[in-house]
N, C-alpha and C positions, 0 to 999 in steps of 0.2 A: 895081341897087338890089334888094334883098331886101325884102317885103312877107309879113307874118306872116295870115296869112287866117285860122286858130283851128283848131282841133280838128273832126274830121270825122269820119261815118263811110263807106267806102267798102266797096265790095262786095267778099265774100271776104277784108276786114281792118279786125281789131278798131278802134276810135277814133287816128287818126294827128292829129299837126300838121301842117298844109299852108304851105307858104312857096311865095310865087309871086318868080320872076325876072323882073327885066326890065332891060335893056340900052338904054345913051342911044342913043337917033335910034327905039327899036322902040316898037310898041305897049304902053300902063300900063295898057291899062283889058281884061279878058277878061269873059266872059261867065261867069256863077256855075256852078261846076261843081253837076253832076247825084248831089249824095252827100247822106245826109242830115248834116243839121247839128245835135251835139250840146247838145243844150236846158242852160241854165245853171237851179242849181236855183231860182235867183228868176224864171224864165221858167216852169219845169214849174209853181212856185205858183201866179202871176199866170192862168196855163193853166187851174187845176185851180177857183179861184177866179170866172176867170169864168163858165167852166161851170159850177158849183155856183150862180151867180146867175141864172145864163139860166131853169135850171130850176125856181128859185124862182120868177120871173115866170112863169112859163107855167104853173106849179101856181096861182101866185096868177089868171092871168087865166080857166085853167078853170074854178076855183070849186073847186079839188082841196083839202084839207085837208091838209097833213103828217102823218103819223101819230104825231109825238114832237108834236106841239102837244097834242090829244087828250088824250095820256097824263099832262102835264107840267099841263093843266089839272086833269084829276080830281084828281090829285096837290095842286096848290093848293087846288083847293074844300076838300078833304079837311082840309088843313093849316089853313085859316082855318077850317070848323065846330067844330073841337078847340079852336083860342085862343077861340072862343067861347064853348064849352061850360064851360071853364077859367073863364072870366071869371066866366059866370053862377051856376058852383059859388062861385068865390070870394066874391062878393057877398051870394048866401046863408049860406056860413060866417061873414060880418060881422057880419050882421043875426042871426043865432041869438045870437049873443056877443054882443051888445048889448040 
């Protein structure tokens, strides 16, 4: 029986497919061979993902600050003083007209 083990990479050769043998009465079960194993891209995600989470807990538990929060706030404050300012113009241009 033929057993398809997936894509590997072994040393001195680029990514191969590995098939293992195995013959009735012998051994089906081998030990994991010692090759790295070609990440599927929803694996390198899930990888990249959690790591990007880990680090956010550990900014958050230091008390660290992201430095796009900072920026992305001024940016808001910024944005809400202007619809303000907007408003309080508009309200005055009413009251003159009337």
């Amino acid at each position: 029986m033929i057993h398809d083990l997936g894509e590997a990479k072994l040393k001195d050769i680029q990514h191969e497919r590995l098939y293992q043998v195995s013959v009735d009465g012998g051994p089906t079960e081998f030990p994991p061979l010692k090759a790295e194993r070609k990440q599927s891209a929803g694996e390198a995600l899930a990888e990249k993902i959690k790591a990007d989470v880990e680090k956010q807990i550990a900014d958050s538990w230091s008390g660290g600050i992201p430095q796009n929060t900072t920026k992305a706030t001024a940016v808001g404050l910024l944005n809400l003083v202007l619809v303000f300012a907007a408003v309080v113009v508009i309200v005055l241009l009413i009251k003159l007209a009337f």
